[in-house]
N, C-alpha and C positions, 0 to 999 in steps of 0.2 A: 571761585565758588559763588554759587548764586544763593539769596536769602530764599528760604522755605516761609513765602508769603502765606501760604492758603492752609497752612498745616497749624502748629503749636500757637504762631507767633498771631495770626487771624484771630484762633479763640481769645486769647489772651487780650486784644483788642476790644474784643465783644464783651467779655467779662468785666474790661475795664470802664468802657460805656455804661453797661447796666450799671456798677457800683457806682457812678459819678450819679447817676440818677435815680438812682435811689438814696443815695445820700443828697440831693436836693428835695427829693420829698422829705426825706425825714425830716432834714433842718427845717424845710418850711412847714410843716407840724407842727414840731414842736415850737418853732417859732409864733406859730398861730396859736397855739395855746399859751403860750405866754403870755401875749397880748391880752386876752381873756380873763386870764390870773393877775397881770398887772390891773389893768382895768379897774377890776372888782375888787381888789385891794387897795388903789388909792381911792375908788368912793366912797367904802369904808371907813376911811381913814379922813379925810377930806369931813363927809359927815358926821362924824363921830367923835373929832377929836374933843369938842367942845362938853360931852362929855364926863370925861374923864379926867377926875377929879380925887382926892382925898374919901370923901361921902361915895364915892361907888362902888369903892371898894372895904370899906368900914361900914357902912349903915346895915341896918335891917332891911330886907326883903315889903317892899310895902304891900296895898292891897293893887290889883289889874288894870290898869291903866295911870298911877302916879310913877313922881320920879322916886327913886329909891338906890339902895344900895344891892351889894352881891354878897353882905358877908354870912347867911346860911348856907349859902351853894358852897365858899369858900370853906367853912365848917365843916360840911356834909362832907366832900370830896377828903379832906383831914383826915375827917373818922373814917370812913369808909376804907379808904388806903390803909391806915392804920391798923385798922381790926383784923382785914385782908391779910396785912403784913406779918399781924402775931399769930391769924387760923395757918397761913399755906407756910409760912419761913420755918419752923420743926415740922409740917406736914414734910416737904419738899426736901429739907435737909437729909430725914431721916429714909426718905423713898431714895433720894438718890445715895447713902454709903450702903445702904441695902441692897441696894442692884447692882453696884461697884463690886462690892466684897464680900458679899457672901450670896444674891441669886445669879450672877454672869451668864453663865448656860444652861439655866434650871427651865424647865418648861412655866411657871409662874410669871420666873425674873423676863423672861418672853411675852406672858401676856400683860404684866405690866408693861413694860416699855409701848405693849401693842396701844393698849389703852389709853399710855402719856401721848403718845402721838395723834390720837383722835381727837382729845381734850384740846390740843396746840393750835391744831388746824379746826376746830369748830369756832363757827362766827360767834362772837361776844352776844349776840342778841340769841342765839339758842341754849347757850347758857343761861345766861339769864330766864329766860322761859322757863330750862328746866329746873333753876331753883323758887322761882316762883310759882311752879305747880308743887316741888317738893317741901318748900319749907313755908310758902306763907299762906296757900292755900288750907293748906294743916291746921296751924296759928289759928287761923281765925274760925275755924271749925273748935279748935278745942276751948278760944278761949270766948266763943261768942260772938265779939265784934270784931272793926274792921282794924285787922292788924296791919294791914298793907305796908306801907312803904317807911320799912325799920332797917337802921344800918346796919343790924344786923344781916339783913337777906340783900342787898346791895353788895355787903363783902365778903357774903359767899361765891354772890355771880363775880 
């Protein structure tokens, strides 16, 4: 019996070609980005270490252009998560035994889940926008001046 060259075993050949070379492009991709993200990580790193210190992570925020520390950012970000954590943690808890166990197949418990799923998938910067047109643009019409940037409206977006 003679092998069937030009049939099954020819494709399978071709197919295995293409996969070898496309898996050389990939690796060298992503190896090429690598390089890129190494790079820029040890300049980073390299320029920087000096640094980082006790004071830059503890001090006060100076005025633009001194040396200082980061511990308002570190602060902020506290509050902010926090506040976040006690507004959505019984939002969240109580939307999801709600749509468990008592809306499942209701035409609501459907347009919630529709809704959770648009909320999931929009970009954090559209959010953001849209609590900053709904809740601090408001603020500062009602109480006069600039209310702007309150961790409040931070942990809402």
């Amino acid at each position: 019996m003679s092998k069937d060259v030009t049939g099954s075993e020819h494709l399978y050949r071709v197919r295995s070609f293409k996969n070898k070379i496309a898996m050389v492009l990939s690796c060298g991709a992503t190896a090429f980005g690598l390089l890129w993200l190494v790079w820029i990580l040890m300049t980073t790193i390299i320029k920087g270490i000096d640094a980082l210190n006790l004071q830059l992570f503890t001090g006060m925020t100076p005025p633009p252009g001194t040396e200082g520390g980061l511990a308002n950012a570190f602060y902020g970000s506290v509050l902010m998560s926090g506040i976040g954590l006690l507004i959505g943690t019984p939002i969240g808890l109580m939307a999801g035994i709600w749509l468990a166990e008592f809306a499942r197949y209701t035409k609501l418990g459907n347009t919630v889940r529709f809704i959770n799923d648009i909320l999931l998938s929009a970009p954090s910067i559209v959010l953001g926008l849209f609590v900053y047109t709904v809740v601090v643009l408001p603020l500062n019409a009602v109480t006069g001046h600039q209310v702007g940037f309150s961790a409040i409206a931070g942990a809402l977006a």
